[in-house]
C-alpha positions as a printed Julia matrix, in Angstrom:
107×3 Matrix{Float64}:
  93.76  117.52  113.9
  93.94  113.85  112.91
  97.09  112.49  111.53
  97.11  109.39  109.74
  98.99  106.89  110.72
 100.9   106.39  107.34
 100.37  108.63  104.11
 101.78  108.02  100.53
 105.39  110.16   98.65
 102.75  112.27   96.88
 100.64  113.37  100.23
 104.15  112.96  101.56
 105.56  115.69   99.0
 101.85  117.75   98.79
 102.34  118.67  102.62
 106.1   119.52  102.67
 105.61  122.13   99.37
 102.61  123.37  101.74
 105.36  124.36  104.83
 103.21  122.23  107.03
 105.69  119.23  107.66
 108.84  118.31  108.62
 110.64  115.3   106.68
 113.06  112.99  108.9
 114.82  110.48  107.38
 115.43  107.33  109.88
 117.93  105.79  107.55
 121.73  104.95  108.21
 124.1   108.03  107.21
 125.81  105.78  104.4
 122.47  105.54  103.02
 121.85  109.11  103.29
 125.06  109.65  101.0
 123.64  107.86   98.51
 120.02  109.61   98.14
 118.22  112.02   99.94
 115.39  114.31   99.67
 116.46  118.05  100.12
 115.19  119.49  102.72
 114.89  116.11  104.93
 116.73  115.59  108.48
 118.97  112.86  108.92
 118.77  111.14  112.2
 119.53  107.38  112.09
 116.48  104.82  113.94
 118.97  103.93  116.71
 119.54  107.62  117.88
 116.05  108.97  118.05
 114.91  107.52  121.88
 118.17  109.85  122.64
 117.04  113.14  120.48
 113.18  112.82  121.25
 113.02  115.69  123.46
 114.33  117.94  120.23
 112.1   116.56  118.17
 108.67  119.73  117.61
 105.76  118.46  119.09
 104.11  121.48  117.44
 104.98  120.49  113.83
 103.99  117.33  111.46
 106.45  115.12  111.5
 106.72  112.43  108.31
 109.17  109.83  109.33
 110.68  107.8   106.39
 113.27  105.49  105.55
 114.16  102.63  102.65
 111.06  101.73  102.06
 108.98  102.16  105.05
 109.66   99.26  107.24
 112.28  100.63  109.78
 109.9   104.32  109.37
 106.32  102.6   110.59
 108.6   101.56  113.58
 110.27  104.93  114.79
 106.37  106.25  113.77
 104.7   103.91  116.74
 107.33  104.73  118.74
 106.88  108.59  118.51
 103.89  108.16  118.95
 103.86  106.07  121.98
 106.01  108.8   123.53
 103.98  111.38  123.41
 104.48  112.8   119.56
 100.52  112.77  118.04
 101.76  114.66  114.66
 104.12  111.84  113.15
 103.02  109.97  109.98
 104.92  107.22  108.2
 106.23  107.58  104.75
 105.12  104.54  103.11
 107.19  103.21  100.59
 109.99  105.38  101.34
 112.9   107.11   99.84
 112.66  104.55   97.01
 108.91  105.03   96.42
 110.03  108.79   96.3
 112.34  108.23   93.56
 110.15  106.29   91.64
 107.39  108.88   92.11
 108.04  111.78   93.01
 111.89  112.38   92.23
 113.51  110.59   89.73
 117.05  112.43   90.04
 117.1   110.41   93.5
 119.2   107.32   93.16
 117.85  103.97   94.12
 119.61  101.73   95.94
């Protein structure tokens, strides 16, 4: 199966009310009090080199963050590690507000 590199919230949202994704959320944990998507794992940018060995290789992973900068990064990195299945969230938790959710808060 192909992954794309980066998908939008909506394809974003489409494949997580499917079951066939799992949401992480790069973001600082501050920022994670603020707004989150339910559902979503929190692990900051900084810690994932250390947790990529928990991370499913079997499952979709959509990586997202802000608003997609710090996301596309921890995507190519996945990826360069050995994770095919990771997609970036572009636009990010504040594209998902705007679009998607609009009880999340933006910041």
């Amino acid at each position: 199966m192909d992954v794309p590199l980066e998908i939008d919230v909506l394809e974003a949202r489409r494949l997580l009310q499917a079951g066939g994704a799992l949401l992480l959320d790069v973001r600082e944990p501050h920022e994670f009090a603020v707004a989150q998507v339910a559902g979503s794992t929190l692990i900051p940018m900084r810690q994932i080199p250390a947790k990529l060995a928990e991370l499913p290789a079997d499952q979709h992973l959509l990586i997202f963050c802000h608003t997609g900068g710090r996301s596309l990064r921890v995507t190519q990195f996945l990826r360069a590690n050995g994770l095919p299945r990771v997609s970036n969230v572009a636009g990010g938790i504040d594209a998902w507000s705007q679009l998607c959710d609009p009880t999340v808060p933006r910041y």
